[in-house]
VMD Tcl script that draws the C-alpha trace (Angstrom):
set ca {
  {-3.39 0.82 -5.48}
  {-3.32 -0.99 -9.08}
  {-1.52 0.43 -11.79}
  {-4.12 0.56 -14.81}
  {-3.22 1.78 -18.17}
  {-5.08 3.41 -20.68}
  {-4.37 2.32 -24.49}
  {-5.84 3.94 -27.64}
  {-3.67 2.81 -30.46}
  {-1.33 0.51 -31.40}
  {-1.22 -1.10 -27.73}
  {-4.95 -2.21 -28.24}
  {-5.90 -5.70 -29.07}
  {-6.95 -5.27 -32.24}
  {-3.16 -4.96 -33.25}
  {-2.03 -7.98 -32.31}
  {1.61 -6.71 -32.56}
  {4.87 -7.69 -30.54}
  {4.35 -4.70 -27.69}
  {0.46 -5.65 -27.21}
  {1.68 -9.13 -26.80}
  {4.47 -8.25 -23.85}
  {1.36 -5.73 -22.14}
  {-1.55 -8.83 -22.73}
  {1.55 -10.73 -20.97}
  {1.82 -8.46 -18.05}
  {-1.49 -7.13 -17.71}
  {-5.18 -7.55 -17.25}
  {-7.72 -6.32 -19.64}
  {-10.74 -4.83 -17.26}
  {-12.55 -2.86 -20.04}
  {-13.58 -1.00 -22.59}
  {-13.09 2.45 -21.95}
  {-13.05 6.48 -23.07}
  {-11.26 9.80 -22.03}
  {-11.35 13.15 -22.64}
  {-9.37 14.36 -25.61}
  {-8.39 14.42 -29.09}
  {-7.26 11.73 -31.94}
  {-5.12 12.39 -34.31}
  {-2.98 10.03 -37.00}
  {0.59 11.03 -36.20}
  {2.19 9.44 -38.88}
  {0.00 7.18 -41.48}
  {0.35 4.26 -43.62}
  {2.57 1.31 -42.43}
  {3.53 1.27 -39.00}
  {1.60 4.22 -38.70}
  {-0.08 5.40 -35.32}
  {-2.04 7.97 -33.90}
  {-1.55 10.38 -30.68}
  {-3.51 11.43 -28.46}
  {-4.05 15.36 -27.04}
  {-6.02 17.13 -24.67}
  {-9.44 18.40 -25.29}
  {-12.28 19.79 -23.94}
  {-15.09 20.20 -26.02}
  {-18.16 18.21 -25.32}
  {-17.67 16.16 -28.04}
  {-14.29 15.43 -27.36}
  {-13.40 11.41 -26.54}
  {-11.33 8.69 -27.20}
  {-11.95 5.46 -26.99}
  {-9.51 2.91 -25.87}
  {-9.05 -0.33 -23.12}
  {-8.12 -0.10 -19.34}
  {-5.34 -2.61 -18.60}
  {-4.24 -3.68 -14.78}
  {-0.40 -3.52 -14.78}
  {0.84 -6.76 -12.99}
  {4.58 -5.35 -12.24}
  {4.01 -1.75 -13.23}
  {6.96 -0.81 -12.96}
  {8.90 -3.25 -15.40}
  {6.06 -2.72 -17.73}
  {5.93 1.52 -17.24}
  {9.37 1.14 -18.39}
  {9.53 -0.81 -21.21}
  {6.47 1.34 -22.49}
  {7.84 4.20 -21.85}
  {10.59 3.19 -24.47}
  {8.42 1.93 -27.03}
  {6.61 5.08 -26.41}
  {10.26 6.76 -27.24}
  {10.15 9.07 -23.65}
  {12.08 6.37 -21.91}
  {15.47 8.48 -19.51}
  {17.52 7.63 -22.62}
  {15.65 9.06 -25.22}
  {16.43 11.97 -26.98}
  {14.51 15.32 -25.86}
  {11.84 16.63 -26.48}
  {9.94 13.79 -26.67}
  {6.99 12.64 -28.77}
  {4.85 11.62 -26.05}
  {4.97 11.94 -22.13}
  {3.22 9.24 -19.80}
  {0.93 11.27 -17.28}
  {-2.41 10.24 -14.81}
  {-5.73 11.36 -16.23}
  {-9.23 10.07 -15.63}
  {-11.30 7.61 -17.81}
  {-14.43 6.53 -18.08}
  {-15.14 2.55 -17.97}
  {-18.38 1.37 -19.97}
  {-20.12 0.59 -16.67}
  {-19.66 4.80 -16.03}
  {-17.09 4.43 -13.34}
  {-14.27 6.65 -13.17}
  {-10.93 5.69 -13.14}
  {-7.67 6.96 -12.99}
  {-5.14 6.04 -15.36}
  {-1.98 6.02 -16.95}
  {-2.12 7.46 -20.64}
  {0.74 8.57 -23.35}
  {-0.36 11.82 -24.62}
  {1.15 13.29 -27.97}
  {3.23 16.56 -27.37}
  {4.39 17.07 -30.61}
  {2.19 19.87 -33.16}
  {-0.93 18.78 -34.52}
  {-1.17 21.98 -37.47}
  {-0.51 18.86 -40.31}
  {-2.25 16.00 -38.21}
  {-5.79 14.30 -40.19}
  {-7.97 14.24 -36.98}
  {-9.58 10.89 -36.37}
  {-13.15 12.36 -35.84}
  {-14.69 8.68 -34.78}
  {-12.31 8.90 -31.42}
  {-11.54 5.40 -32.25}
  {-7.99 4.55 -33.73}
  {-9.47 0.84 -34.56}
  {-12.88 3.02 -36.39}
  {-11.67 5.09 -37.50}
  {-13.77 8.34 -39.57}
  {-12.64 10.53 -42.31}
  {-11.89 13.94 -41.05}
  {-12.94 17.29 -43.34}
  {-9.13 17.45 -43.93}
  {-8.21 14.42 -45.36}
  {-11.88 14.12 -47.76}
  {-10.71 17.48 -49.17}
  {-7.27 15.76 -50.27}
  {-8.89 12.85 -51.89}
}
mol new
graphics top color blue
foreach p $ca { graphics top sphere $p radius 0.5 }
foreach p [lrange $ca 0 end-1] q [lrange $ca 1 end] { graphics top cylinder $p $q radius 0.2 }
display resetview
């Protein structure tokens, strides 16, 4: 079975950074996707990025792109350390790497791999559009501006 892996922030294309570079290198881009959950902007500004948590609510998705993993496990790896939950990394981690279903544009379903955020979100501005590259103003951060 393929490895596929399911990005939703700084990983996606639209980034054009260093990391997405070493996964367009190493992977194959199959679609447009979305999955169950919540967004939310971990840390903002420069070099800012979001995290992802579980939801269930109707209303509930994330959008993001399906890659193939050519060596999956080199790749796993070396995300998984970007990611900061790599065996040397300090406990508890930001982020853990587990399967969870996604839903191609076509309306297959997939399974995937997917870093979801473990850390609180009490202080996190939701990103209500489910899309870290469209994103929406939540109610939070309008009533700070």
């Amino acid at each position: 079975m393929n490895a596929r892996l399911f990005v939703y922030g700084t990983l996606r294309k639209d980034c054009r950074n260093g990391i997405h570079r070493m996964l367009a290198g190493d992977a194959k881009f199959i679609g447009h996707a979305r999955m169950r959950g919540r967004l939310v902007q971990v840390r903002g500004g420069p070099g800012g990025y979001p995290g992802l948590v579980r939801a269930t609510a109707a209303r509930a998705w994330v959008r993001g792109e399906v890659y193939v993993l050519e060596n999956p496990d080199d790749v796993l790896a070396r995300l998984d350390e970007y990611e900061g939950c790599g065996p040397r990394d300090a406990r508890p981690h930001e982020y853990e790497r587990v399967q969870h279903e996604a839903i191609l544009e076509s309306g297959a379903n997939i399974l995937v791999w997917v870093y979801l955020y473990t850390g609180s979100t009490a202080e996190k501005v939701d990103i209500l559009s489910g899309d870290y590259c469209h994103p929406s103003p939540s109610p939070r951060s309008v009533a700070r501006e």
